[in-house]
TIFI-240694 format. One record per atom (N, C-alpha, C): x, y, z; residue in three letters; atom name; residue number from 0. Coordinates in Angstrom, 2 decimals, decimal comma, padded with zeros to 5 digits. Layout:
N
      px      py      pz code site pos
       X       Y       Z  ALA   CA NUM
...
***
This chain:
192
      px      py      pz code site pos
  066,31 -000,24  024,49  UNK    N   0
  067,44 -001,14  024,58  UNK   CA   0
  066,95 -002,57  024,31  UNK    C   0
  067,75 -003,47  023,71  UNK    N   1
  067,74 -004,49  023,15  UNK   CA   1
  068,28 -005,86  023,90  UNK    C   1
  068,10 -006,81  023,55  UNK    N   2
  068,44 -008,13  024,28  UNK   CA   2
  069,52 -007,94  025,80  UNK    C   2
  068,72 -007,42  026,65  UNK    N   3
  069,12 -007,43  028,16  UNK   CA   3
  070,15 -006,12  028,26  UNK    C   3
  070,07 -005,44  027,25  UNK    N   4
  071,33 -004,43  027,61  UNK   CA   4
  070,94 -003,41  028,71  UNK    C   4
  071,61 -002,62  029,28  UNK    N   5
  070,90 -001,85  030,29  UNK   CA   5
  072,17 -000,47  030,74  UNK    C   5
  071,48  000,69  030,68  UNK    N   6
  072,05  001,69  031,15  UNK   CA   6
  072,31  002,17  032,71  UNK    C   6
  073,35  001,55  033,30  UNK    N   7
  073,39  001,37  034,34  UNK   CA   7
  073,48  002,44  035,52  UNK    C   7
  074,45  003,60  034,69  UNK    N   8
  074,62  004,56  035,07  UNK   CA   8
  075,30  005,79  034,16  UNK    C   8
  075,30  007,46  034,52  UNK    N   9
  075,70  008,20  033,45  UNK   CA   9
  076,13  009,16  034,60  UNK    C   9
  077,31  009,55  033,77  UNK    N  10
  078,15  010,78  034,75  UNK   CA  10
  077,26  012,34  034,51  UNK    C  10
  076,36  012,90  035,36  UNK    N  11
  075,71  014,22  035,25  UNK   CA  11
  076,88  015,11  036,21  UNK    C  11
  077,11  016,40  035,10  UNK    N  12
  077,57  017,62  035,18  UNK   CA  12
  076,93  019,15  035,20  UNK    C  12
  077,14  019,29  036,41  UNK    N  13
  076,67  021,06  035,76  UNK   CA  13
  076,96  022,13  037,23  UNK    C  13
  077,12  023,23  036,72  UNK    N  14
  078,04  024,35  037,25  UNK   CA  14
  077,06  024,80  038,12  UNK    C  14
  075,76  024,78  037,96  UNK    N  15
  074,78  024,82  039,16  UNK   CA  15
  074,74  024,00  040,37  UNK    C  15
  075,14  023,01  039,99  UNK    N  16
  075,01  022,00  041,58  UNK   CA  16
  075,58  022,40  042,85  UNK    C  16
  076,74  023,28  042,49  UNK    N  17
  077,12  023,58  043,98  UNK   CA  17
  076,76  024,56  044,14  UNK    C  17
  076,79  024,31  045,99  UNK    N  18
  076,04  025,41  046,93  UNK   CA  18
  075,98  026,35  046,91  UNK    C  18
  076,88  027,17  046,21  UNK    N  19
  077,04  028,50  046,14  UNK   CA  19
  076,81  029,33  044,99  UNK    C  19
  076,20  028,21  043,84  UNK    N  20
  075,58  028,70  042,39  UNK   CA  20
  074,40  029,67  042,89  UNK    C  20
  074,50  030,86  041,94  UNK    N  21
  073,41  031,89  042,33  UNK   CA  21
  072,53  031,30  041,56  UNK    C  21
  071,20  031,45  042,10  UNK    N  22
  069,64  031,89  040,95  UNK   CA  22
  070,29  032,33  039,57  UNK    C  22
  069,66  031,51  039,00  UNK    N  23
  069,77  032,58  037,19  UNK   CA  23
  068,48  031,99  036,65  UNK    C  23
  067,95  032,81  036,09  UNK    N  24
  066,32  032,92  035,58  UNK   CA  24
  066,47  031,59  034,62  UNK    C  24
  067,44  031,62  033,33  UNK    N  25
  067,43  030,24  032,64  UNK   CA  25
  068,38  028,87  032,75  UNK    C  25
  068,68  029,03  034,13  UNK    N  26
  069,06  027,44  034,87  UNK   CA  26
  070,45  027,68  034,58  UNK    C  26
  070,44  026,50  034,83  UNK    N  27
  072,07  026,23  034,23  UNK   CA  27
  072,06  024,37  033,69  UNK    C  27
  072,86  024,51  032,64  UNK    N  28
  072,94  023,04  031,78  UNK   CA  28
  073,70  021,69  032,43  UNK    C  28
  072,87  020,80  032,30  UNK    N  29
  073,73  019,80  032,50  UNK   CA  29
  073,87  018,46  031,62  UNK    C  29
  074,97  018,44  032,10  UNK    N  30
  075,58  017,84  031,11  UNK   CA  30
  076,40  016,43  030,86  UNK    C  30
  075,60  015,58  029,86  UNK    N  31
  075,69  013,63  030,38  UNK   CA  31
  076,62  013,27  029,73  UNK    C  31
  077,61  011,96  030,38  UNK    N  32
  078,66  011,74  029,46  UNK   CA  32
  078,60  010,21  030,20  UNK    C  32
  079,95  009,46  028,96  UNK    N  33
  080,14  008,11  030,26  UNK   CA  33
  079,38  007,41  030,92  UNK    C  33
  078,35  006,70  030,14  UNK    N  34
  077,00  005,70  030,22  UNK   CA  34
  078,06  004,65  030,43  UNK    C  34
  077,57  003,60  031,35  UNK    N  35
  077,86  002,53  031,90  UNK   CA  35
  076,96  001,61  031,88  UNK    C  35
  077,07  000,81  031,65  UNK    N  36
  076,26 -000,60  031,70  UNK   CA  36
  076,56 -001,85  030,58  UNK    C  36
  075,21 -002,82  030,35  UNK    N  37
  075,56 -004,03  029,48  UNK   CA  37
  074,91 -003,51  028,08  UNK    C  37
  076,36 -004,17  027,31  UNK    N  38
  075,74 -004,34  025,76  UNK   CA  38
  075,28 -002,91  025,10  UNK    C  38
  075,84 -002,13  025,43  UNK    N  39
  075,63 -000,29  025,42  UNK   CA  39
  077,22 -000,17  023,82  UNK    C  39
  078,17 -001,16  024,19  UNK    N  40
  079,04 -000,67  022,75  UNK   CA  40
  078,06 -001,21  021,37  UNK    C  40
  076,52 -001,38  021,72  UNK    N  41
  076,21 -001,77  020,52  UNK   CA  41
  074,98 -000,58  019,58  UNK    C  41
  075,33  000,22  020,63  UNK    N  42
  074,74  001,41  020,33  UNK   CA  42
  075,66  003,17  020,23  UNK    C  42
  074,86  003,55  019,47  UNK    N  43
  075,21  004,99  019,23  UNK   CA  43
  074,66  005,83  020,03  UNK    C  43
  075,42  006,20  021,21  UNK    N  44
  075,32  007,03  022,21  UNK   CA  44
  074,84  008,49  022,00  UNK    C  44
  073,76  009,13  021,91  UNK    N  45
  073,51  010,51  022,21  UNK   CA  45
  073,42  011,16  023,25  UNK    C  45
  074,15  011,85  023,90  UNK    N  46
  074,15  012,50  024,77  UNK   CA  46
  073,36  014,34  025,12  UNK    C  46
  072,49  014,60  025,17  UNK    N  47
  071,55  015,91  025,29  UNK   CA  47
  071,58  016,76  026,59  UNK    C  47
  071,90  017,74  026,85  UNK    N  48
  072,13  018,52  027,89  UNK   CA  48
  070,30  018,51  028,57  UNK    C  48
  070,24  018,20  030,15  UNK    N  49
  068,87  018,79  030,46  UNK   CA  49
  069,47  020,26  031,45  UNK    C  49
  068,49  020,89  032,12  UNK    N  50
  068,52  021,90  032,76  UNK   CA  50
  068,51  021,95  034,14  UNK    C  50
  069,46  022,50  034,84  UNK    N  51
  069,18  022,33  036,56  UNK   CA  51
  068,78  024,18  037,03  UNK    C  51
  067,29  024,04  037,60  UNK    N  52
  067,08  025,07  037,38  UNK   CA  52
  067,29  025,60  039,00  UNK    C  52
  067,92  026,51  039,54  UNK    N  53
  068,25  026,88  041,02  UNK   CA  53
  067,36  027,96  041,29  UNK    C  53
  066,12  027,73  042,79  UNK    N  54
  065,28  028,22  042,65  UNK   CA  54
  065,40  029,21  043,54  UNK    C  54
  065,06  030,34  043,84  UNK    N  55
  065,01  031,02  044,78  UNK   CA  55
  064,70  030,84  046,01  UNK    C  55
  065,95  031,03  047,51  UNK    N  56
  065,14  030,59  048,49  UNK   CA  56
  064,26  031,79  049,20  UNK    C  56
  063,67  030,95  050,19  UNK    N  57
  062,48  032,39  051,23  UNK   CA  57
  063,79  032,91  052,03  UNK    C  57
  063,66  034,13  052,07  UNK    N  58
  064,66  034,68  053,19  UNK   CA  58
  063,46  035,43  053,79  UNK    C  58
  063,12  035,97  055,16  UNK    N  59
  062,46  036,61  055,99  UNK   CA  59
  063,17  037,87  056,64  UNK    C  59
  062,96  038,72  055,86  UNK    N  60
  063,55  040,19  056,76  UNK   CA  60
  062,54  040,83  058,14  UNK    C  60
  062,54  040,97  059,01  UNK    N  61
  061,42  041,46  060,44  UNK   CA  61
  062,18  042,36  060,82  UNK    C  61
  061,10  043,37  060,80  UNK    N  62
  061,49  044,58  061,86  UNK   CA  62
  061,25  044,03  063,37  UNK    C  62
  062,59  044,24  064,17  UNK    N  63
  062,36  044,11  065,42  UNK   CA  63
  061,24  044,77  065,86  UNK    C  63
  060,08  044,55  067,39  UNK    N  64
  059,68  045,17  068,11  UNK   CA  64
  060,14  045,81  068,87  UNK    C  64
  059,93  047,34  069,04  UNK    N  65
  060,56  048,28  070,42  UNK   CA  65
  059,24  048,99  071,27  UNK    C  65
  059,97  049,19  072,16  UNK    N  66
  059,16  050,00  073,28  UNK   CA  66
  059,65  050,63  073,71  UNK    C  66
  059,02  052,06  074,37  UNK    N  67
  059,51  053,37  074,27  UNK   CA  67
  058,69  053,67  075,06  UNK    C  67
  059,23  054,95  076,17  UNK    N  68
  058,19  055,52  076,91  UNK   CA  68
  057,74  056,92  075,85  UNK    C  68
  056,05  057,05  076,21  UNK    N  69
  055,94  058,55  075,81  UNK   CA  69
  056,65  059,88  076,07  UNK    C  69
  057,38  060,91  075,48  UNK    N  70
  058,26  061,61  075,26  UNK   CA  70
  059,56  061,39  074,90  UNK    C  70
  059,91  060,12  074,63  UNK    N  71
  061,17  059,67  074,15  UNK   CA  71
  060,95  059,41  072,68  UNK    C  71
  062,09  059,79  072,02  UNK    N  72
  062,33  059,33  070,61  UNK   CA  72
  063,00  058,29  071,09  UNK    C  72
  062,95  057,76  069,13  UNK    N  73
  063,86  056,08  069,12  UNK   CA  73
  064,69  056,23  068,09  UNK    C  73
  065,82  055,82  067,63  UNK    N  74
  066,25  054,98  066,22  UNK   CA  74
  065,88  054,49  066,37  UNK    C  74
  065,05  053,82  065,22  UNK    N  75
  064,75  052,44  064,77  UNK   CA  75
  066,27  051,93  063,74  UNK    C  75
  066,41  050,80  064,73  UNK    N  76
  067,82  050,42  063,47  UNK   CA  76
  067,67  048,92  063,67  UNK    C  76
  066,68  047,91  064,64  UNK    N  77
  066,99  046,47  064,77  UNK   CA  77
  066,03  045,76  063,75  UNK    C  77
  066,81  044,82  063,32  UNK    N  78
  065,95  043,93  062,71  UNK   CA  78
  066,69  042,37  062,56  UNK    C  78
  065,75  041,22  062,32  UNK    N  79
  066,14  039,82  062,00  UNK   CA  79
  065,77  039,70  061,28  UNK    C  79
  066,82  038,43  060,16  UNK    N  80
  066,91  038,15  059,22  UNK   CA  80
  067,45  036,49  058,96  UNK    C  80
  066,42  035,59  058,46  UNK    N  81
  066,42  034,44  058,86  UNK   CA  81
  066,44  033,83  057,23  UNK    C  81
  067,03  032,62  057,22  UNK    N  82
  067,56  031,74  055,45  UNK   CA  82
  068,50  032,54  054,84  UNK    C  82
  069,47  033,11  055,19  UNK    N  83
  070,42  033,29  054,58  UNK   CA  83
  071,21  031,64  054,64  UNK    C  83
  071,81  031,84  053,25  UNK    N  84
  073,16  030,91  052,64  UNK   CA  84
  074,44  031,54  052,39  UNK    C  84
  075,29  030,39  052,42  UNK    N  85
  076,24  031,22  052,15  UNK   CA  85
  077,29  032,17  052,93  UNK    C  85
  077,63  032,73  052,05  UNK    N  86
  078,10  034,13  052,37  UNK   CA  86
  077,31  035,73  052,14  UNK    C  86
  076,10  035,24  051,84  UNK    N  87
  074,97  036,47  051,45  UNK   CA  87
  074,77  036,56  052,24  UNK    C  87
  074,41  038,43  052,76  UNK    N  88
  074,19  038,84  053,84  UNK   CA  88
  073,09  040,47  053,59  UNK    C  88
  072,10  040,77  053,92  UNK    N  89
  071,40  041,74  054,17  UNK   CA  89
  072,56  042,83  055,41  UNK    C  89
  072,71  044,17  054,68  UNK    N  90
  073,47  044,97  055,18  UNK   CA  90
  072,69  046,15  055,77  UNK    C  90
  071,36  046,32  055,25  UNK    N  91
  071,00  047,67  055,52  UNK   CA  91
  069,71  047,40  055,02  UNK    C  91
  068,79  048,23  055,91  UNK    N  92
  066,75  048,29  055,33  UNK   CA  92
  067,14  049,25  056,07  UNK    C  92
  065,53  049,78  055,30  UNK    N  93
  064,97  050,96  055,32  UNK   CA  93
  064,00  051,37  056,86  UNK    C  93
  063,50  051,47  057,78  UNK    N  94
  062,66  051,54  058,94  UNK   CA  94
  062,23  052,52  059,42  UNK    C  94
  060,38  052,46  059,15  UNK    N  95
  059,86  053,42  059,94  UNK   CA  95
  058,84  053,80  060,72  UNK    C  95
  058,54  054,32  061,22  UNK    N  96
  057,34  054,93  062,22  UNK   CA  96
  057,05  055,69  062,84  UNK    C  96
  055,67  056,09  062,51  UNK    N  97
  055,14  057,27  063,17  UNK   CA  97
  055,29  057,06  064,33  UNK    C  97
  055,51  055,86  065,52  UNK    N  98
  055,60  055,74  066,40  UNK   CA  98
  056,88  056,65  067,19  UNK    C  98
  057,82  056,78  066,20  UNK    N  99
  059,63  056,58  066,91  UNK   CA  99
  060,12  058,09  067,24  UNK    C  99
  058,89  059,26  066,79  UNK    N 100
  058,96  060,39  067,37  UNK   CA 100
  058,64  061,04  068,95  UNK    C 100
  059,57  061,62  069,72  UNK    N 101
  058,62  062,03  070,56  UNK   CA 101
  057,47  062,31  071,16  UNK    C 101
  056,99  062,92  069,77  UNK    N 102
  055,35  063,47  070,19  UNK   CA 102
  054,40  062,12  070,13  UNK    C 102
  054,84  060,92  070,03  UNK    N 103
  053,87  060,51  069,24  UNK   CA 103
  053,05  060,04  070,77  UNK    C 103
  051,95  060,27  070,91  UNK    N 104
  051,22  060,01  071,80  UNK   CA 104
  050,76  058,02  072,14  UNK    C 104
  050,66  057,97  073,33  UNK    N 105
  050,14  056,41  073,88  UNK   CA 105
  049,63  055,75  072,99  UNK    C 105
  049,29  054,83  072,44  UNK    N 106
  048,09  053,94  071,66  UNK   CA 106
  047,97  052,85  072,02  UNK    C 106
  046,73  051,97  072,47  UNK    N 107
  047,43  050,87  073,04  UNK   CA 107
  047,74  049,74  072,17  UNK    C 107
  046,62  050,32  070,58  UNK    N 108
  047,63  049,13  069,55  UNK   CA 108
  049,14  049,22  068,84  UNK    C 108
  049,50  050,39  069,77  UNK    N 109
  050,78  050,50  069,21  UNK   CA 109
  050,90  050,96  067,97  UNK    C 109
  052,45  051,12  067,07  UNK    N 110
  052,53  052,14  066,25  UNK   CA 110
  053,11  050,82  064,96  UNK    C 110
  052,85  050,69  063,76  UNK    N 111
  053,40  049,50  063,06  UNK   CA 111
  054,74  050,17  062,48  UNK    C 111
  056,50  049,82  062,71  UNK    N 112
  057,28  049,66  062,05  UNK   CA 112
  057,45  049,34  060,90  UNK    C 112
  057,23  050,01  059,90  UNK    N 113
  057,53  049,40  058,44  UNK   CA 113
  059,00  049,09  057,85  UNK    C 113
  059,23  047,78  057,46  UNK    N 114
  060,48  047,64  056,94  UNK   CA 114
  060,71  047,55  055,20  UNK    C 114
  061,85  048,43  054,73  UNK    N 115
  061,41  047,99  053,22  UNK   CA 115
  062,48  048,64  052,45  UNK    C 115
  062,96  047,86  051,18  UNK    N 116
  064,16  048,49  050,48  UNK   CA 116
  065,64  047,63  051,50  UNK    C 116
  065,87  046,35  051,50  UNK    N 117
  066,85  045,56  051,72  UNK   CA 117
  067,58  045,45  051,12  UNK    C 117
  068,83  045,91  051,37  UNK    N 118
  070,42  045,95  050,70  UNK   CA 118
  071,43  045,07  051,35  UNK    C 118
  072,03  044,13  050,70  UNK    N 119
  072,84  043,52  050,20  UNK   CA 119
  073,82  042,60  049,39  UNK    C 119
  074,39  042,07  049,71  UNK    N 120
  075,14  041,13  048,64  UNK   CA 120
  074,38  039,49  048,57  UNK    C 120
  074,09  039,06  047,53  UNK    N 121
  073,40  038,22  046,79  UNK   CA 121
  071,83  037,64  047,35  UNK    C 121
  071,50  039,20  047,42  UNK    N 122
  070,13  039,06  047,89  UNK   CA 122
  069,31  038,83  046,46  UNK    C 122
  069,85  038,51  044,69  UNK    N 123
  068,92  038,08  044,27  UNK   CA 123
  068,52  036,66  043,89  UNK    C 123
  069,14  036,02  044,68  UNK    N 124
  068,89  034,77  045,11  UNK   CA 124
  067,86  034,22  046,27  UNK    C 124
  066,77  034,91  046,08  UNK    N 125
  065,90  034,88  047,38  UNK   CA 125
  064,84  035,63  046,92  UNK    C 125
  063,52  035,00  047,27  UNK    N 126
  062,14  035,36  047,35  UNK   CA 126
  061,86  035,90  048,66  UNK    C 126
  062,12  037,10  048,62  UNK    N 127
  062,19  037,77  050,10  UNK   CA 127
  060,81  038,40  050,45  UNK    C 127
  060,89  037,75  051,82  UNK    N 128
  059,47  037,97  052,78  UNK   CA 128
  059,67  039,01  053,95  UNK    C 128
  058,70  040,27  053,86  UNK    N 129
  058,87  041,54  054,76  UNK   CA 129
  058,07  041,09  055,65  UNK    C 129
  058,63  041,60  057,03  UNK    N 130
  057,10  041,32  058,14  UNK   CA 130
  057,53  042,34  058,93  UNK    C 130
  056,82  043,32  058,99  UNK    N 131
  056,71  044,74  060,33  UNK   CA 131
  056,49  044,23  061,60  UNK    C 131
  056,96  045,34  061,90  UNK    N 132
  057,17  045,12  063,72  UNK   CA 132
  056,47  046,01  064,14  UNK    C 132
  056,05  046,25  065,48  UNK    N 133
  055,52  047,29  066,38  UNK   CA 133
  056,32  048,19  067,41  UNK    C 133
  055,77  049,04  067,07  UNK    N 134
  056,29  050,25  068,51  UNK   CA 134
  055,34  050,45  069,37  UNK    C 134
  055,81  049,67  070,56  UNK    N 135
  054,69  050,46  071,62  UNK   CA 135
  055,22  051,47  072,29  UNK    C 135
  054,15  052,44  072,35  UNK    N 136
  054,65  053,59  073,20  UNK   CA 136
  054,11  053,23  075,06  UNK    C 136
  054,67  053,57  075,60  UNK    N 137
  053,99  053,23  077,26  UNK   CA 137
  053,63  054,87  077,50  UNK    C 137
  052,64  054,78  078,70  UNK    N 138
  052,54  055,69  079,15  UNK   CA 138
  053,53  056,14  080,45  UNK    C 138
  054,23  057,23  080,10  UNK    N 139
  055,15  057,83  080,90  UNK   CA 139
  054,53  057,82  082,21  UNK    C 139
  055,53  057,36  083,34  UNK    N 140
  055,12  057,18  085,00  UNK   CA 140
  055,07  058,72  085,64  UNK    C 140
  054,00  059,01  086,23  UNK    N 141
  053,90  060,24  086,92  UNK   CA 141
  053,30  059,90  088,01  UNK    C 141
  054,18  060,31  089,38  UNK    N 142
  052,97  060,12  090,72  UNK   CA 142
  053,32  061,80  091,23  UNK    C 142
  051,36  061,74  091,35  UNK    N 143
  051,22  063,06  091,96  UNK   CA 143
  050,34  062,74  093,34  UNK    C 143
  050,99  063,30  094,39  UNK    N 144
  050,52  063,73  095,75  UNK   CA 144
  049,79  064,86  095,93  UNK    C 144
  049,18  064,58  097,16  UNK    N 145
  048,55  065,67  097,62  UNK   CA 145
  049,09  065,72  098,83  UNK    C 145
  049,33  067,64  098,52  UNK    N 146
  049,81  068,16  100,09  UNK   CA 146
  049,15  067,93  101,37  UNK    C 146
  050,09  067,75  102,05  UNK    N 147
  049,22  067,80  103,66  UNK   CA 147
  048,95  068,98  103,91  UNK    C 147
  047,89  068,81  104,73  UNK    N 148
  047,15  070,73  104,64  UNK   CA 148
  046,49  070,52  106,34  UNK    C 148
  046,54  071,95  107,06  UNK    N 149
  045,57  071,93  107,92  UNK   CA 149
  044,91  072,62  107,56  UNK    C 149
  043,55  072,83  108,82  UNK    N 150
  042,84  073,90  108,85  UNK   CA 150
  041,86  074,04  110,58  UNK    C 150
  041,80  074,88  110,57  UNK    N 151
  041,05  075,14  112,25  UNK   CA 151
  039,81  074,38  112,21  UNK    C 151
  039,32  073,52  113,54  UNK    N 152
  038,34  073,08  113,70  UNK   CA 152
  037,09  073,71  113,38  UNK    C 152
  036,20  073,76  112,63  UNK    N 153
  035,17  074,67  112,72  UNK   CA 153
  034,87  075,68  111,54  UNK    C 153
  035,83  075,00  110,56  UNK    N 154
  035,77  076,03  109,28  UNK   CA 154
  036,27  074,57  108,30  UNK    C 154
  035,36  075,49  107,21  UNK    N 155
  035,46  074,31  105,73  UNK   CA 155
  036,66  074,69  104,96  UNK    C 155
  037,38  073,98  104,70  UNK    N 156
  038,60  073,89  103,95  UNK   CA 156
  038,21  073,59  101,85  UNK    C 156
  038,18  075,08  101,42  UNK    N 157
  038,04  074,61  099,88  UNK   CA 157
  038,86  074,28  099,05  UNK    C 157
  038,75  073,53  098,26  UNK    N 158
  040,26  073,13  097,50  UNK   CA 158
  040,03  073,97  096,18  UNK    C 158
  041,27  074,19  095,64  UNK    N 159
  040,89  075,22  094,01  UNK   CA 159
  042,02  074,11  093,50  UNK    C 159
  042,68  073,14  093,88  UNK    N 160
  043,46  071,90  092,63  UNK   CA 160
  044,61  072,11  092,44  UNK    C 160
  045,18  073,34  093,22  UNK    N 161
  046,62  073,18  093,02  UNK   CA 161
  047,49  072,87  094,77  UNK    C 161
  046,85  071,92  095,15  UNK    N 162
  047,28  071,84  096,41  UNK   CA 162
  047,72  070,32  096,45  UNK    C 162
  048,81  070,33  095,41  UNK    N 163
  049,52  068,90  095,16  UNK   CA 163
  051,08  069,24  094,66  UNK    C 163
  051,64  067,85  094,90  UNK    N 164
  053,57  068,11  094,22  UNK   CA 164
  053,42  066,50  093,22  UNK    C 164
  054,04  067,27  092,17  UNK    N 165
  054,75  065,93  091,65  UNK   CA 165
  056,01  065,41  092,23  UNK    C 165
  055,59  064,30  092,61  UNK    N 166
  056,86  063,48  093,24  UNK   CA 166
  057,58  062,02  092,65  UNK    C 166
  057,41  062,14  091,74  UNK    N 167
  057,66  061,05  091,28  UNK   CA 167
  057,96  061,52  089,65  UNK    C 167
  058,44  061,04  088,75  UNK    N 168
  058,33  060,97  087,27  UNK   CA 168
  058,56  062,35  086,84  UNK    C 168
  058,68  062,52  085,25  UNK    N 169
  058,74  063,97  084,93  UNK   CA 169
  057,76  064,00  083,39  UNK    C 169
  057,37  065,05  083,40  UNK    N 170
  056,56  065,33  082,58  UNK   CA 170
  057,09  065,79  081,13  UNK    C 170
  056,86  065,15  079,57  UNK    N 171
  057,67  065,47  078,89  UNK   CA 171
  056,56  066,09  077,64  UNK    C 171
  057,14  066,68  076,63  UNK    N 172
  056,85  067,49  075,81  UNK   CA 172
  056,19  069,09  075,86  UNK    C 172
  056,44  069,07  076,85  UNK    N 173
  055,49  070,70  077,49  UNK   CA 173
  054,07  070,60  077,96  UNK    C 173
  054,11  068,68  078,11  UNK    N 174
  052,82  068,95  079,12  UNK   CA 174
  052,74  069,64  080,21  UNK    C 174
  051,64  069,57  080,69  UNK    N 175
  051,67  070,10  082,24  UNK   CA 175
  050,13  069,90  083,15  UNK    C 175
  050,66  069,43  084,14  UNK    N 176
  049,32  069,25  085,07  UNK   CA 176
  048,72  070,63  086,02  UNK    C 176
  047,64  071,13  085,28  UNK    N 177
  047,39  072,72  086,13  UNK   CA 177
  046,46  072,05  087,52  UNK    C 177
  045,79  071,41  087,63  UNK    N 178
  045,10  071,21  088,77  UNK   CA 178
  044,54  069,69  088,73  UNK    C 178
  044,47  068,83  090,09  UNK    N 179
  043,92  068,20  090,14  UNK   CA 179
  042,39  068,09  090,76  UNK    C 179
  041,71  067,14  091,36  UNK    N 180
  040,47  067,14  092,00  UNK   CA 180
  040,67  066,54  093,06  UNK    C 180
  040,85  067,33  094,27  UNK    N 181
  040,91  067,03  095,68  UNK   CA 181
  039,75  066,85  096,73  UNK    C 181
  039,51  065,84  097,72  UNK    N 182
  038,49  065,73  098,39  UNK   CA 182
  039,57  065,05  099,48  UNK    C 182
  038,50  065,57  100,73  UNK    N 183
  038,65  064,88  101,90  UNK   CA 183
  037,49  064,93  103,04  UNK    C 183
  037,37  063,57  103,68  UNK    N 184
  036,24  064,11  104,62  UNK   CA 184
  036,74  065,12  105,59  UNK    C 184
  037,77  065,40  105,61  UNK    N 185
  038,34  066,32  106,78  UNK   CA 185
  038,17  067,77  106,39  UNK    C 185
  037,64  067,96  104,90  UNK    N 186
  037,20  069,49  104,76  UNK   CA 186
  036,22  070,15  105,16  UNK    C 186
  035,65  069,34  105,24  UNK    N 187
  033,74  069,78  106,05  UNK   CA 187
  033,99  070,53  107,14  UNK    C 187
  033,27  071,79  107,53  UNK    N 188
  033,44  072,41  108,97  UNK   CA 188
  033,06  071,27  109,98  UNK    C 188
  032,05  070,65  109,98  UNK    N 189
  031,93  069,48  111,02  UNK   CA 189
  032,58  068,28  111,26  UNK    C 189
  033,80  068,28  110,32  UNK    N 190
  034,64  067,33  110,68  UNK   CA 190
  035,62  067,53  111,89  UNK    C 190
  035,68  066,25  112,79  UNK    N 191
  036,24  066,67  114,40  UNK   CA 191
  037,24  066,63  114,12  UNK    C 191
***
């Protein structure tokens, strides 16, 4: 520009700017019109489209963590889902683990939830980030007693391990407790 003229301002257009323009791999155009400023009617205006390119945001899909006692199954069906816009919404993933079966025995690092295969509406607008969750299994509560027992002064009392009740908790998958290990000083014949 020439003796003090100056482009003060220019009207930019384009169908991407609003909030609700999806991602598209080759942008979307925009488009200049209506330059304002000094000494500008002394020029031949070209006007050239540049590009507004709309980038993908992070969305974070997480498998919830669950806990489960041993012998219980689970659905796995929870999960969070964080940077959504809009009206886009994640409807449905995939979730699994060896953990979420009955059998699956105690561990104390637990069982990893895998999440994967996220369905819904304008999820391709998003650089989507998976993060697994855990299943802990607990160990199922069992209290076992021992029977009260006599025996005559003067004679040794032997235990063979089935001289107990479960009183507490229940035992699941077809375990079963055949005997425990019983002691008392009161078994000895010389105990008064």
């Amino acid at each position: 520009l020439l003796h003090g003229a100056t482009v003060d301002s220019v009207t930019l257009v384009s169908a991407g700017a609003a909030a609700e323009m999806p991602y598209r791999a080759d942008g979307y155009e925009i488009t200049a019109s209506d330059a304002q400023g000094t000494g500008l009617e002394n020029y031949a205006l070209t006007f050239k489209p540049g590009t507004l390119s709309v980038e993908r945001r992070t969305l974070t899909v997480k498998a919830d963590d669950v806990t489960k006692a041993y012998g219980d199954a689970v659905t796995l069906a929870a999960y969070t889902v964080t940077g959504l816009q809009n009206d886009d919404k994640v409807e449905a993933v995939t979730l699994a683990s060896d953990g979420a079966a009955a059998t699956a025995p105690y561990r104390p690092e637990g069982y990893p939830i895998t999440l994967s295969n996220p369905q819904g509406t304008g999820l391709e607008n998003y650089q989507i980030s998976i993060e697994n969750g855990t299943l802990s299994v607990t160990k199922r509560a069992l209290e076992i007693t021992a029977r009260n027992m006599q025996k005559p002064y003067g004679e040794t009392l032997d235990f063979v391990g089935d001289e107990f009740l479960m009183t507490s908790g229940t035992l699941a998958m077809g375990d079963a407790v055949d005997s425990v290990t019983l002691a008392s000083d009161g078994a000895a014949a010389t105990a008064p």
